[in-house]
ROKOLMAR-153253 format. One record per residue (C-alpha): residue number from 1; residue in three letters; x, y, z negated. Coordinates in Angstrom, 3 decimals. Each point is the difference from the previous one (the first is absolute). Layout:
# residues N
R  pavo  drenvex        c1        c2        c3
R   NUM      Ala         X         Y         Z
...
END
This chain:
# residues 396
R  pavo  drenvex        c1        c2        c3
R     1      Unk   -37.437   -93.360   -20.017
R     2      Unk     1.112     1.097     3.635
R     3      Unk     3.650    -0.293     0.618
R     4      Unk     2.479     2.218     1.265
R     5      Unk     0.656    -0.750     3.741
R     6      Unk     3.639     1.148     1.839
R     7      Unk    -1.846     3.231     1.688
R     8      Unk    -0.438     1.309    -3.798
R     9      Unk     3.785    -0.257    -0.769
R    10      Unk     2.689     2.918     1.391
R    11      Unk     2.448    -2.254     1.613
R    12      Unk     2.248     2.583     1.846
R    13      Unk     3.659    -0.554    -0.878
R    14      Unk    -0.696    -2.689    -2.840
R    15      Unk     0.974    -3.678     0.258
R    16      Unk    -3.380    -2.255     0.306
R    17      Unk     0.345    -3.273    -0.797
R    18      Unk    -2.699    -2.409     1.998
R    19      Unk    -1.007    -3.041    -0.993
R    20      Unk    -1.056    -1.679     3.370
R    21      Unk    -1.473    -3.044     1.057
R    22      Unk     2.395    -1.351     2.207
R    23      Unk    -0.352    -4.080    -0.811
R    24      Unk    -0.602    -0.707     3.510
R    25      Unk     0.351    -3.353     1.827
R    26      Unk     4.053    -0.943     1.097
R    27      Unk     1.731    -2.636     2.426
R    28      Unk     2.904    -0.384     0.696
R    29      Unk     0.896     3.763    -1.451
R    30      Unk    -2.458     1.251     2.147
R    31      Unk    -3.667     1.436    -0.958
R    32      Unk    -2.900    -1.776     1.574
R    33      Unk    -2.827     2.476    -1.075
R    34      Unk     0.941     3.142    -0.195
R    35      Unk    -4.077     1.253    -1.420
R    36      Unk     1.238     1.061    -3.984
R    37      Unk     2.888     2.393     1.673
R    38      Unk    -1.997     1.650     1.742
R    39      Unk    -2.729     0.470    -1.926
R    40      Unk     2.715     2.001    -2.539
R    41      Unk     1.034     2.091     2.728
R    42      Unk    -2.623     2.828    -0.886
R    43      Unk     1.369     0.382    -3.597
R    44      Unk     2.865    -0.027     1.311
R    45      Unk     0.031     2.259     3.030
R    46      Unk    -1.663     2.641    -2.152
R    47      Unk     2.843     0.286    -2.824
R    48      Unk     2.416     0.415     3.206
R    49      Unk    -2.593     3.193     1.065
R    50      Unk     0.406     1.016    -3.616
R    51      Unk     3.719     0.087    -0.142
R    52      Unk     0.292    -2.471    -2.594
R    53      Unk     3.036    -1.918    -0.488
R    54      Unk    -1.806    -3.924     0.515
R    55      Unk     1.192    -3.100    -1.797
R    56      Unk    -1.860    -3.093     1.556
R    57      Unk     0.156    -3.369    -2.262
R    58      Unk    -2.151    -3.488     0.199
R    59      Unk     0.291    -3.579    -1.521
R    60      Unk     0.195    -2.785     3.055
R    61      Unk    -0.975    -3.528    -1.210
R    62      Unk     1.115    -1.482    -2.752
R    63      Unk     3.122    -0.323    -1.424
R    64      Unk     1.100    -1.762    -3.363
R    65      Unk     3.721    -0.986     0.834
R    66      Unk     2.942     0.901     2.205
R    67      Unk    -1.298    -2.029     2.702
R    68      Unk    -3.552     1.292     0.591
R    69      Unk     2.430     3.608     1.060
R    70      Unk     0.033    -1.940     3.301
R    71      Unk    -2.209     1.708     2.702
R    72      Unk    -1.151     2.208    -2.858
R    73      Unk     1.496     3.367     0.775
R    74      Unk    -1.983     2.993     1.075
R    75      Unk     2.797     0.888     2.396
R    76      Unk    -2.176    -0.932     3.115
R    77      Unk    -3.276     2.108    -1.288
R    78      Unk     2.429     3.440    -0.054
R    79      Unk     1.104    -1.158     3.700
R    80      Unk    -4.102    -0.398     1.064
R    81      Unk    -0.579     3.476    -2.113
R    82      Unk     2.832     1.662     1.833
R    83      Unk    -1.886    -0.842     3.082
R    84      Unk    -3.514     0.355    -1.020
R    85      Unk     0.732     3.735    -1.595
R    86      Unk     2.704     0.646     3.000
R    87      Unk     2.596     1.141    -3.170
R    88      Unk     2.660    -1.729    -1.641
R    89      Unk    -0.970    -1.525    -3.154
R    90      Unk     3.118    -0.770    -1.564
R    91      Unk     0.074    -3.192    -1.949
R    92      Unk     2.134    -1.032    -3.205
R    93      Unk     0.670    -3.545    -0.792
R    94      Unk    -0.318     0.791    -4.013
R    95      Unk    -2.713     0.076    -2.395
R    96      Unk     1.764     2.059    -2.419
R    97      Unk     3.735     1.445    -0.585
R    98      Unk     2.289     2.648     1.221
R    99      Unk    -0.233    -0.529     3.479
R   100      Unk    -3.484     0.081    -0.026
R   101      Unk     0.099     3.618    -2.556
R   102      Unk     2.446     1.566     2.446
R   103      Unk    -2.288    -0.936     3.422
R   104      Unk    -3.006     1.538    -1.707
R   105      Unk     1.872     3.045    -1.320
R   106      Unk     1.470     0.891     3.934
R   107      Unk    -3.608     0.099     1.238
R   108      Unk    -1.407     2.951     1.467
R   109      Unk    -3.365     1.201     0.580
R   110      Unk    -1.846    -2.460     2.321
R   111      Unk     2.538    -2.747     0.076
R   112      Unk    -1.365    -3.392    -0.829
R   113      Unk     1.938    -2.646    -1.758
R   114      Unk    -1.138    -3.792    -0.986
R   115      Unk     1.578    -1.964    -2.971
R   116      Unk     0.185    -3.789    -0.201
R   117      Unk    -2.421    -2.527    -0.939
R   118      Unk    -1.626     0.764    -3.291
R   119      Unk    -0.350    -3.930    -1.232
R   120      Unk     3.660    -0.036     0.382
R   121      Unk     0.332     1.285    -3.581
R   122      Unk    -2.097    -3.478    -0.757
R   123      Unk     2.915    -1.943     0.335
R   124      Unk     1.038     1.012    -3.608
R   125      Unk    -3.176    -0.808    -2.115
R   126      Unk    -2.527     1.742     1.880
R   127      Unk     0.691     3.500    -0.215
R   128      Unk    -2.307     1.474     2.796
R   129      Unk    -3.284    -2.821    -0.716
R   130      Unk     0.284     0.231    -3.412
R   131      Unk     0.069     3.932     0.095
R   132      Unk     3.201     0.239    -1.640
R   133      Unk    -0.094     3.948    -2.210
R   134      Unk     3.334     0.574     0.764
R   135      Unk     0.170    -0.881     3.558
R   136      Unk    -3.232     2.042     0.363
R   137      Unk     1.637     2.839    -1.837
R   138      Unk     3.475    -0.617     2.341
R   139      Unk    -2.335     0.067     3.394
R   140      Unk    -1.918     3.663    -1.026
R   141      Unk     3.014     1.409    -1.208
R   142      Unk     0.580    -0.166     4.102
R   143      Unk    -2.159     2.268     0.485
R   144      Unk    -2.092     3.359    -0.912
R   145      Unk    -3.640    -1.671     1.176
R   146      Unk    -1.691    -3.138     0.810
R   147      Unk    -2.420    -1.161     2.687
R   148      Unk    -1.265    -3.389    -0.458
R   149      Unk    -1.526    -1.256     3.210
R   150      Unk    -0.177    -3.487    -0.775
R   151      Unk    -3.517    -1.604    -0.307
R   152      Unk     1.459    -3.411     0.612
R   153      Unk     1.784    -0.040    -3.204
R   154      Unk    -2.623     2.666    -1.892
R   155      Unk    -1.380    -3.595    -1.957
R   156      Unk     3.807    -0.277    -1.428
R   157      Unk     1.871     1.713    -2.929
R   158      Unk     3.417     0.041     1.720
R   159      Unk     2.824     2.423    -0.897
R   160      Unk     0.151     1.397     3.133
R   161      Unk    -3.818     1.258    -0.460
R   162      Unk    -1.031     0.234    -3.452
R   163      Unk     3.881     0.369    -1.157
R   164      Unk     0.340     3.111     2.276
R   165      Unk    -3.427     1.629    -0.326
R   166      Unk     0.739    -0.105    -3.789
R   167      Unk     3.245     2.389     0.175
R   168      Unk    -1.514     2.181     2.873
R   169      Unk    -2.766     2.159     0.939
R   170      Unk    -1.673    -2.443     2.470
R   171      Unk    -2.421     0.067     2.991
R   172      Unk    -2.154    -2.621     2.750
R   173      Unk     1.592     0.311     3.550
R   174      Unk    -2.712    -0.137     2.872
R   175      Unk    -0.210    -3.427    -0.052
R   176      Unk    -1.010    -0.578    -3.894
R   177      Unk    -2.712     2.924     0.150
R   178      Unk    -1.333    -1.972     3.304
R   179      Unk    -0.338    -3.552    -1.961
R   180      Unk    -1.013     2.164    -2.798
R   181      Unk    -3.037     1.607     1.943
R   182      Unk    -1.262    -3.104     2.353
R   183      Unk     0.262    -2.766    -2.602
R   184      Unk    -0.736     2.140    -3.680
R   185      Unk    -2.291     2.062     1.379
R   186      Unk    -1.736    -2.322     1.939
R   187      Unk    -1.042    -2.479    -2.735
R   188      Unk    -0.473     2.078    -2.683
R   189      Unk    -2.110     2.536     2.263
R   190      Unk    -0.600    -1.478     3.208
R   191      Unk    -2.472     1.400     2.752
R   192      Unk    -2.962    -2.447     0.198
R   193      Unk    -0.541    -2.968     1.192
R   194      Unk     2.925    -0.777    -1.358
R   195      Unk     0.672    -3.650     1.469
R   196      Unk     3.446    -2.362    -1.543
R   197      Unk     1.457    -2.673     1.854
R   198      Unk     1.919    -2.829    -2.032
R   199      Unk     2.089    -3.053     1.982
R   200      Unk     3.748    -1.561    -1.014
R   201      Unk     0.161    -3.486    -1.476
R   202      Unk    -0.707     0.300    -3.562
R   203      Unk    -2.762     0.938    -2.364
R   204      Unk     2.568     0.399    -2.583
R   205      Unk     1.788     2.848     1.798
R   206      Unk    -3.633     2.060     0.619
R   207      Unk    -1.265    -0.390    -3.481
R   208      Unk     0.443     3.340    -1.223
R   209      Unk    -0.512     1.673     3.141
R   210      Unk    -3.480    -1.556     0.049
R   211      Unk    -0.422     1.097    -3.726
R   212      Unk     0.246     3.472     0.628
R   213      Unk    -1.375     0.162     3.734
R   214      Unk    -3.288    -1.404    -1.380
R   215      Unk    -1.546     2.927    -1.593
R   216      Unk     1.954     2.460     2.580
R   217      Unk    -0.935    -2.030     3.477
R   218      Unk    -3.323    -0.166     1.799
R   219      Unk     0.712    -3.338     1.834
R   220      Unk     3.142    -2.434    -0.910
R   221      Unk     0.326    -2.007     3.437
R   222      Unk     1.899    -3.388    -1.067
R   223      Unk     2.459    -1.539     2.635
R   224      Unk     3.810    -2.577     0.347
R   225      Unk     0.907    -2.280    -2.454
R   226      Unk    -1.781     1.039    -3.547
R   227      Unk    -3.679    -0.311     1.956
R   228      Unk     0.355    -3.931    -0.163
R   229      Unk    -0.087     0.157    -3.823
R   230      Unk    -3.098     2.332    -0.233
R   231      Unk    -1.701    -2.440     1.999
R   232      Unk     1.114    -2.595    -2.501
R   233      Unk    -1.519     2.503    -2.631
R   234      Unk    -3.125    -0.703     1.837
R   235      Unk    -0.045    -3.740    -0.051
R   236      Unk     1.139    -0.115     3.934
R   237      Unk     2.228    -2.770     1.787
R   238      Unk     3.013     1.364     0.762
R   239      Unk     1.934    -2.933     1.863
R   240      Unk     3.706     0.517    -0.729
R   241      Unk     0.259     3.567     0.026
R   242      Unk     1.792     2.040    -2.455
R   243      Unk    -1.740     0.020    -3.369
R   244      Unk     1.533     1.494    -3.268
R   245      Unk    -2.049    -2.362    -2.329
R   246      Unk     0.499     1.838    -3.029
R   247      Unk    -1.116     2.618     1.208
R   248      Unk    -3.695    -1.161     1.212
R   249      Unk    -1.977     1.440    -3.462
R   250      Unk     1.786     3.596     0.626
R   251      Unk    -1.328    -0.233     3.645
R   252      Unk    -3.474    -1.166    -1.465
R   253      Unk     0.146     2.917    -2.229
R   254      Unk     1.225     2.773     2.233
R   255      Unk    -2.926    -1.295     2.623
R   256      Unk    -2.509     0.299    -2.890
R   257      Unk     0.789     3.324    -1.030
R   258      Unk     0.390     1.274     3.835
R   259      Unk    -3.574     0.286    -0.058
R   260      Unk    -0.166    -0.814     3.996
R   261      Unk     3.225     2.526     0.386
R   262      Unk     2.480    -3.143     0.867
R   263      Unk    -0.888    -1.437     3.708
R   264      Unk     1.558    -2.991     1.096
R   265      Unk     0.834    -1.656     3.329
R   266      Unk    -2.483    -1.765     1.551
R   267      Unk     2.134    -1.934     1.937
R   268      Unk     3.663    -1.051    -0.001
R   269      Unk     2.801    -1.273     2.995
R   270      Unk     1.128    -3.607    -1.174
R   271      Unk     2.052    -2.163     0.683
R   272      Unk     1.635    -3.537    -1.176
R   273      Unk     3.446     1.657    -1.028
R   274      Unk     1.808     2.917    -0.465
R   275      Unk     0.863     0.516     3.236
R   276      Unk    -1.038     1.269     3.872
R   277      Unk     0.081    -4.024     0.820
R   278      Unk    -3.111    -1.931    -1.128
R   279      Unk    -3.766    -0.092     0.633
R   280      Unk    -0.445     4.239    -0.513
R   281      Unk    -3.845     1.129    -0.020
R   282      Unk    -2.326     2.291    -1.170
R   283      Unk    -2.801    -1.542    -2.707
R   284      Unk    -2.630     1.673    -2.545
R   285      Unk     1.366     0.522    -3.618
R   286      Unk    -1.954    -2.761    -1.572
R   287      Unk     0.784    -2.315     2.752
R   288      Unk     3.995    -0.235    -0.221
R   289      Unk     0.406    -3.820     0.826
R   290      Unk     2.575    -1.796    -2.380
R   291      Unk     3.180    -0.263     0.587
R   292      Unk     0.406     3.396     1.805
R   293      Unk     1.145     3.446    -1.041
R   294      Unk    -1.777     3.177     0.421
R   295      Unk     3.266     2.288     1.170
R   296      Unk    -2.294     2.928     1.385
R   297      Unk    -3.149     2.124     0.145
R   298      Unk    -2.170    -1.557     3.014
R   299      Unk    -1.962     2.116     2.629
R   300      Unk    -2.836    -0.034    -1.926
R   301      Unk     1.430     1.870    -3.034
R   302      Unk     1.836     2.482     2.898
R   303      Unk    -3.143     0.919     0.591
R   304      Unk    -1.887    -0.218    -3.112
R   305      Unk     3.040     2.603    -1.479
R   306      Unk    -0.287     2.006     2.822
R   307      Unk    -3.955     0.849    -1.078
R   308      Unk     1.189     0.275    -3.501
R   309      Unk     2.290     2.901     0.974
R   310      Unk    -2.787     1.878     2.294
R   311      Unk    -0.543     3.259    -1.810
R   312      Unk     3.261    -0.147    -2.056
R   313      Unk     1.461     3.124    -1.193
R   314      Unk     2.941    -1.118    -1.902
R   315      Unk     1.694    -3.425     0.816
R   316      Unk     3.297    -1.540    -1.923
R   317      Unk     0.932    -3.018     1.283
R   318      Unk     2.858    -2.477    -1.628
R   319      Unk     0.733    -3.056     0.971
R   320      Unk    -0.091    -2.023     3.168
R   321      Unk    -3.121    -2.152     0.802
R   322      Unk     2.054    -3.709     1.341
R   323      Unk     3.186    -0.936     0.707
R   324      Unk     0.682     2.916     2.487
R   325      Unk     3.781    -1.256     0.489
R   326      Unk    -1.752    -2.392     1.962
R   327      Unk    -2.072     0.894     3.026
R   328      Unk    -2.651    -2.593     0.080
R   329      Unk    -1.028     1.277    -3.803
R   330      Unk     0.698     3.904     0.407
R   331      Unk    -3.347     0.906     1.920
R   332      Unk    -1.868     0.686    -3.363
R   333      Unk     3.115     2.631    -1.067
R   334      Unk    -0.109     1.316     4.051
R   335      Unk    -3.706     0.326     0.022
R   336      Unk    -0.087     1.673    -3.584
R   337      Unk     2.714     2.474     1.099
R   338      Unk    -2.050     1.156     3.223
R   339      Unk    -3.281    -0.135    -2.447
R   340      Unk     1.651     2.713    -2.100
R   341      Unk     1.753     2.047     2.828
R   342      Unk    -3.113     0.175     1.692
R   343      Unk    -1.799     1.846    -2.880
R   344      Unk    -0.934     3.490     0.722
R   345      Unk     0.574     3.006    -2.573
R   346      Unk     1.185    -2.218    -2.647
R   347      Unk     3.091    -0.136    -2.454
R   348      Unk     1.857    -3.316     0.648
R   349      Unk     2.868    -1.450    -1.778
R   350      Unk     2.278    -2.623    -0.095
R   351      Unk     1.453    -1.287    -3.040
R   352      Unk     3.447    -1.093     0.199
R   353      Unk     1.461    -3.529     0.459
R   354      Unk    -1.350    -2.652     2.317
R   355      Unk    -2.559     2.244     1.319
R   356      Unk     1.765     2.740     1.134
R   357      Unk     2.667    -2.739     1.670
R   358      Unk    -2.990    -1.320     1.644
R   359      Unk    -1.033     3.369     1.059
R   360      Unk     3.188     0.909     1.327
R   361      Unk     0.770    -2.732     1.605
R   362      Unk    -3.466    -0.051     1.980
R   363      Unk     0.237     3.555     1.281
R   364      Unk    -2.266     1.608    -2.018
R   365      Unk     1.981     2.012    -2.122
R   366      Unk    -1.133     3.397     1.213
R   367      Unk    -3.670    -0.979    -0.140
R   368      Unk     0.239     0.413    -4.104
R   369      Unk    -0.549     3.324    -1.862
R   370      Unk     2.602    -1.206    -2.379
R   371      Unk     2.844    -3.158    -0.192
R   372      Unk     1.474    -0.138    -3.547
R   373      Unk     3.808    -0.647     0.399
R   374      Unk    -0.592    -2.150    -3.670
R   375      Unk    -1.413    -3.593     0.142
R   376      Unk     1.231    -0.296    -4.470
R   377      Unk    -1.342     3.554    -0.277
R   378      Unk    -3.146     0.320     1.779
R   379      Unk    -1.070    -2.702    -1.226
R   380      Unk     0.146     0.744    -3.695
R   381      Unk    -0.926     3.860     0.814
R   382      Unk    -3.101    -2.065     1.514
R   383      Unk    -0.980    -1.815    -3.611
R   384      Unk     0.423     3.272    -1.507
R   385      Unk     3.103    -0.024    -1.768
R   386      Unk     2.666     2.895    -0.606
R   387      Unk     3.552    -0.043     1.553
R   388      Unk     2.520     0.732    -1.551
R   389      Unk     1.991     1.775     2.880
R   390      Unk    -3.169     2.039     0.289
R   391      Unk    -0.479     0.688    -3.116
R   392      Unk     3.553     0.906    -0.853
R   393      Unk    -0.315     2.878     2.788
R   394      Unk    -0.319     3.769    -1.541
R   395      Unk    -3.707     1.072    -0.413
R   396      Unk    -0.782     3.429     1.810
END
């Protein structure tokens, strides 16, 4: 069922509320990345067009008791918004109460105002996480509609989600229908070949991602940590690289079933520890010498992945190939990145998390189609499952 999206609502003179994404990065009270502000800033910048009356709100980190409040407020996001939208977002230090009520109430069209930290209210048994009715009820009594522009929390049942789009006729912001379109509608009706590229550490955390990609995917390209334990699968030597033993028979299972789909490395970076310092080289996959690590994709596979995407139409990638952190094993994640940039006239998406830090941080952000803002969400949008925050939205 499509959903409603913040175009389909008439905003003029009401009060919005907008869930936002705004868990960004903080040190010493000051933001380091400034990426999931900005990429609200269409949502937002069209409800100021529309003469709404905007109420901005976002959870920051985690907080479970009076303590974790430190370095927690959202005070320094409405100072970066106030620059970024060249308007005053005013901000209020409350999550709920009369001060808050009275701010809201002495907005006028096109004014902008940000409340405080929404985990705040799970100080006191978990109000916000645990999607609290009657703080969801409180929050929409606020205001007349609801945008929820979110993805990074769409995977959650939180009150300040769920709880509002329950008591309010409810609509995706820009940035929802955008995760919406690259990642839903690319798996479940991609444009062929239609080519999926798996790294991060653990088998454990792919599992259901693999599941569903499966009998969706043309190719499943296998890289980082989790490839060690399909070699296993396969009755390789794997030195003393990762392996999650206990999870060898699914690996054995899932390469059965793959029919050919699953490609593996065919060579891996090594070294004798988990570090830059040590005897670092490049061997074949069935040749990893014991006693050393594989901590990276090696040339070989650079290239070998590089073929496998030739042709590609539709490319999700998740999940770094090595240790990209450290620069003697991030040339498989560098040399995947410029692989999928490089593709002409095709769909290409990151999916949250490590691998669209490693993107990022690389420079190749503006060589994707599409960088989810959710590393939780995308990845269990990618095995298929609903979310709640999306599904709570009003259907058009």
């Amino acid at each position: 069922m499509a959903k409603k999206i913040v175009t389909d609502l008439a905003v003029a003179g009401k009060k919005v509320l907008v869930r936002a994404d705004f868990n960004v990065p903080m040190k010493d009270g000051n933001i380091t990345n400034d990426d999931r502000i900005v990429q609200a800033l269409p949502t937002i910048k069209h409800l100021i067009a529309e003469d709404a009356k905007v109420i901005l709100f976002s959870h920051l980190g985690r907080v479970a008791e009076e303590a974790d409040k430190e370095g927690k407020s959202l005070k320094p996001v409405a100072k970066r918004l106030t620059e970024l939208l060249g308007k005053e977002v005013s901000f209020v230090a409350e999550t709920r109460g009369e001060k808050l009520e009275n701010a809201i109430d002495a907005l006028g069209n096109g004014d902008v105002l940000m409340f405080e930290n929404t985990r705040f209210e799970d100080i006191d048994g978990k109000k916000e996480s645990k999607n609290d009715p009657e703080l969801g009820k409180y929050w929409a009594s606020l205001g007349d509609l609801f945008v929820n522009d979110a993805f990074g929390t769409a995977h959650r049942s939180h009150a300040s989600n769920v709880g509002i789009a329950s008591n309010l006729e409810s609509a995706a912001g820009f940035l929802m229908e955008k995760e919406i379109k690259f990642i839903g509608e690319s798996v479940d009706n991609p444009t062929r070949p239609f080519v999926a590229i798996l790294g991060g550490a653990k088998v454990s955390d792919k599992i259901g991602v693999i599941e569903n990609l499966l009998g969706k995917a043309d190719k499943i390209l296998i890289g980082g940590g989790m490839a060690y334990t399909f070699y296993k699968a396969k009755g390789m030597d794997i030195g003393s690289s990762l392996l999650e033993a206990d999870k060898v028979a699914l690996a054995k299972d899932l390469l059965e079933r793959a029919d050919g789909k699953i490609i593996l490395p065919v060579d891996t970076t090594v070294n004798t520890g988990f570090s830059e310092e040590g005897d670092v080289k490049a061997v074949d996959a069935d040749a990893i010498p014991d006693g050393y690590m594989g901590l990276d994709i090696g040339p070989k596979t650079v290239e070998q992945f590089k073929n496998e995407l030739q042709g590609a139409k539709t490319v999700i990638w998740n999940g770094p190939m090595g240790v990209f952190e450290m620069e003697s094993f991030a040339q498989g994640t560098i040399g995947v990145c410029k692989a999928i940039a490089n593709l002409d006239e095709a769909t290409t998406i990151i999916g949250g998390g490590d691998s669209a830090a490693a993107a990022m941080k690389l420079g190749f952000a503006d060589d994707f189609s599409h960088i989810s803002t959710g590393g939780g969400a995308s990845l269990e949008y990618l095995e298929g499952k609903e979310l709640p925050g999306l599904a709570a939205i009003s259907n058009k």
